[in-house]
N, C-alpha and C positions, 0 to 999 in steps of 0.2 A: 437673199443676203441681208436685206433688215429686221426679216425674222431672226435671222442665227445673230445679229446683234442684238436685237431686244431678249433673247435667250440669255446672253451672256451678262448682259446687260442687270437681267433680273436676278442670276445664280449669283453675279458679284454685290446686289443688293442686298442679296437673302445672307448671304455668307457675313456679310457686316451686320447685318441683326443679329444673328447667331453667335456671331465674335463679341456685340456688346452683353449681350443675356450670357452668355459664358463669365466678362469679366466682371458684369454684377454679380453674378453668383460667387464666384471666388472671392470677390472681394465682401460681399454679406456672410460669407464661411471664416474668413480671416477675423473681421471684424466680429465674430460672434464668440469666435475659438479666443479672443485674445481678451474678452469684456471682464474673467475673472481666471485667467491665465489659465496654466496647464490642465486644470483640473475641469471645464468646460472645450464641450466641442460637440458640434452638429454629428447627429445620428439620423442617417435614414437607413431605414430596414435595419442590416447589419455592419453599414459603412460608415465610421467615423470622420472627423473631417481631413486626416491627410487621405484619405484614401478617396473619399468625393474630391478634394482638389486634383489629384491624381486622377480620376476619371477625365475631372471638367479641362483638365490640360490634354489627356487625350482628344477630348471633344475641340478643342481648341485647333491643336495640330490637322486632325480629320476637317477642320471648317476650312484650314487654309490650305490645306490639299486640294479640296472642294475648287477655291479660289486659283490655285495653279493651276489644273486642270483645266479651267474655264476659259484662259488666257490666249490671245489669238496674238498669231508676229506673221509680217509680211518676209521684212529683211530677215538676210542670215542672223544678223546678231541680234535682233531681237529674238529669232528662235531656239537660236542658243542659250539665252537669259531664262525663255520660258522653260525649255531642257531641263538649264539648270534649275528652276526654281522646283521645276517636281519631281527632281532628283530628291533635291534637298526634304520637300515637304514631306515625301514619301517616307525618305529615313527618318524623319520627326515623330513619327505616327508610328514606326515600327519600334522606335528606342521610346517612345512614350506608352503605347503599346506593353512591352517587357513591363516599364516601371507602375503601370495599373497589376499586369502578373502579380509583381511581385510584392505589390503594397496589400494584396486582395489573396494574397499565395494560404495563409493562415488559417483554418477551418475556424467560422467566426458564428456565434448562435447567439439570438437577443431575448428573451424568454421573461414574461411578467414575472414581479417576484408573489408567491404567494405564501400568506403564512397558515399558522397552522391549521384555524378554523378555517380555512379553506375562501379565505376573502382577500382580496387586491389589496397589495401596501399601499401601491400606487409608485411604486421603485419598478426597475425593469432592472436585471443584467444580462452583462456581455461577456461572453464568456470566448476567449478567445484558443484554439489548438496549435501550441507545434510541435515541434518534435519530438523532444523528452517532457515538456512540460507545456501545462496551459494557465490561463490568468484569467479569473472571475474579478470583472468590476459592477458595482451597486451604481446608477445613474437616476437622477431626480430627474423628471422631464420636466420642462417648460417649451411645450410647442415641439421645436424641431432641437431646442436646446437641450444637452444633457449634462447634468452635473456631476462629475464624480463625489461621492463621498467616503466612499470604502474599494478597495483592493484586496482579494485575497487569490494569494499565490496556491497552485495544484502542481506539488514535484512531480506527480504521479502522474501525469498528463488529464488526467480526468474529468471531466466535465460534470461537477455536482449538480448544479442549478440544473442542467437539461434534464439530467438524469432523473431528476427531484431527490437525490440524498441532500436534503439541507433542511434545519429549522426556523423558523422565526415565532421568537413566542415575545408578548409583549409585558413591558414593566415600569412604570414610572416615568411614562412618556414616553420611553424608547423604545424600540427594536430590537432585540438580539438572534442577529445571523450565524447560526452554526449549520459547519460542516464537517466531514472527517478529517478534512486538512488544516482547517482553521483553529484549531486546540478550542480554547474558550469562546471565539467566534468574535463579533465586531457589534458594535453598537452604534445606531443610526436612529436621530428624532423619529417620532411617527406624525407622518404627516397629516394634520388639518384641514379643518374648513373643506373637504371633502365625503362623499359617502360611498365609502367603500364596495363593491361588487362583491356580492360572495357566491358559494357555490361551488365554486371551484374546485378542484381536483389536483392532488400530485403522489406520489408514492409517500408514503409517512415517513420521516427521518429520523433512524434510531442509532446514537452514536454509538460504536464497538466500544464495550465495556472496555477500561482496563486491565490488561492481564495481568492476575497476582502476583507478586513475588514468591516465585518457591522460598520455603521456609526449607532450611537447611537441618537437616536431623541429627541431633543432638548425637555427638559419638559417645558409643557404648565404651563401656569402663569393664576394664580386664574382671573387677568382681562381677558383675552381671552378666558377662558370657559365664565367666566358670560355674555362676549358678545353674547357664542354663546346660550347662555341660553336665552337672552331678546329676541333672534331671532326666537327660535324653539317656544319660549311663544308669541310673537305676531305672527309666523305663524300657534299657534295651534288658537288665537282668528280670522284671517281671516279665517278661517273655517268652524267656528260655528256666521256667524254675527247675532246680534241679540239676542244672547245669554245674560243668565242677571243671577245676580249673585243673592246670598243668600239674600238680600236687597230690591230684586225687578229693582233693576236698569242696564244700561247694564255695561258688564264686561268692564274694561280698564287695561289698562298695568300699569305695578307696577313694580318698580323697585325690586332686590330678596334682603334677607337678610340675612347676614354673621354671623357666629358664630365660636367660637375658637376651633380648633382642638388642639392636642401632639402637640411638637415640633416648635412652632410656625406659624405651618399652619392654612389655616379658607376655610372654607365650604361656600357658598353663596344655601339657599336654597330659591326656590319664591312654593308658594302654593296658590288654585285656587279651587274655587267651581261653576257651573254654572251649567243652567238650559234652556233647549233648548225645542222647540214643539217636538222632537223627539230623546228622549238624545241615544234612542239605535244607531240611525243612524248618529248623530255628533260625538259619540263616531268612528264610522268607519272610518268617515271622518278625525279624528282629527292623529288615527293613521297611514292611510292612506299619511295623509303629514309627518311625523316622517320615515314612508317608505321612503319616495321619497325621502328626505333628508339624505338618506342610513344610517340610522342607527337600530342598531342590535337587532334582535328581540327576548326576551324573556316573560315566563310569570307565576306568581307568585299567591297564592290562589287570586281567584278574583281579579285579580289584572293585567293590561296587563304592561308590562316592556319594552321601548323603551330606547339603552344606546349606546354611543358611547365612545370606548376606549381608545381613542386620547386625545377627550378635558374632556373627563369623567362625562360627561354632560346623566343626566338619568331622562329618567319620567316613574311616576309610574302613570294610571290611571285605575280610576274603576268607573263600572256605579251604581251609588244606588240607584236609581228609585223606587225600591221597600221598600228603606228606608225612604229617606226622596227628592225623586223626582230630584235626584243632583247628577252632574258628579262631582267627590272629583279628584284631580290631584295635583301634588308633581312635580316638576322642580329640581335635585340637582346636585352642580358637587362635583368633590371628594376635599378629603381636600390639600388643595397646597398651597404653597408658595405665598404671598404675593407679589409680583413683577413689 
């Protein structure tokens, strides 16, 4: 029996040490998070300070469970007291428990910062993950102190700094931290009175260029299709020479003819009928040069379709041989500006 109270005895000693090295600790956390406000706060490993407080208050709860437990009653209502107290302690620990979860829930990474020659800034950051997005903070140490001096937001969830997509190249005392999310990046002193580590290693940080602006292409003017219209017509007649037209005579160049589109555009169409010793094979020939001339090939009921989408310059020809012994052909560009 003076054993199991010297037992008890020691576990409720022990548990009061533990409870005051807990509320130093909190209280050396608070005090150090508040010496230059927000932007200062205890870092160990990956845990900032509400999330170490959040542990040391689990640790808190779990010391005085410890101490419920320990607790001996003769009488009923003292053993209902003790009951109650490790009822109580119990659910302490489990909703203190959750709120470590949940302070600690964030996929959190602390990574040296190195810059480009491959040496220690002497900065670290913390790079923290959630859902849609994460958050890179720059920290000065001092001990177990860290300082924030830069933030840079990732909409992208991304984690640069682990990754090593990031640069730092140095300038006139300073720093400049870039990433792909950072636009121009963040500038931080380079710190002194230190000898940098080098050596070091990280993937090289090469910002995605900008992508150009397409340049918009200049719209073609109803004269410079029709130019290229007289041209693709008198290179479809060097093809067919000889060729003679509805009349009996041979074909010649013609200039084409305009009509009024909407908006004060005009159409220039030339149209063209001839008759050759072998119209299925001038017909080859004729699309054959409309090929070479690179333009794009479609084709339409009996109808072969040769168009280009630049100067919008289109022929349409068809062989009727079986009609009336005559290649029918159409020349048109689209309807445009007057210019």
């Amino acid at each position: 029996m003076a054993d199991a109270r010297r037992v008890a005895v020691g576990i409720r000693v022990l548990t009061a040490v533990v409870a005051i090295l807990i509320a130093g600790a909190m209280t050396a956390v608070a005090v150090s998070t508040s010496e230059e406000g927000g932007d200062t706060t205890v870092l160990v490993g990956t845990l900032d300070s509400p999330q170490i407080l959040a542990v040391l208050i689990l640790l808190g709860f779990i010391d005085l469970a410890v101490l419920a437990f320990s607790l001996r009653a003769t009488r009923i209502a003292g053993r209902a007291a003790v009951i109650g107290a490790r009822v109580v302690a119990t659910g302490a620990v489990v909703v203190a428990g959750a709120g470590v979860f949940l302070a600690t829930f964030p996929t959190t990474v602390v990574s040296p910062l190195i810059d480009d020659d491959g040496c220690d800034t002497g900065y670290i950051i913390r790079e923290e993950n959630h859902w849609l997005s994460s958050s890179s903070s720059l920290y000065r140490m001092d001990g177990l102190v860290a300082t924030r001096v830069a933030a840079i937001s990732n909409a992208d969830g991304g984690t640069p700094f682990q990754d090593g997509a990031y640069g730092v190249s140095e300038a006139d005392g300073s720093l400049r931290v870039s990433t792909t999310t950072a636009g121009d990046g963040v500038a931080v002193p380079e710190l002194t009175g230190r000898v940098p580590e080098c050596g070091k290693t990280r993937p090289t940080f090469q910002a995605d260029r900008p992508t150009p602006t397409p340049t918009a292409p200049t719209p073609v003017s109803l004269e410079r299709a029709e130019a290229e219209l007289e041209r693709m017509y008198a290179a479809t007649l060097a093809t067919v020479p000889g060729a003679v037209g509805t009349d009996g005579r041979a074909v010649a160049s013609s200039a084409p003819t305009r009509t009024t589109c909407d908006r004060g555009a005009s159409q220039s169409v030339l149209t063209f009928a001839l008759t050759t010793e072998d119209n299925a094979t001038s017909l080859t020939k004729i699309l054959a040069a409309w090929d070479a001339a690179g333009y794009e090939i479609d084709r339409a009921i009996q109808t072969d379709v040769r168009f280009d989408p630049v100067t919008t310059v289109t022929l349409r020809i068809a062989d009727r041989s079986t009609i009336d012994e005559t290649i029918h052909g159409e020349i048109t560009t689209g309807c445009l500006a007057d210019r």
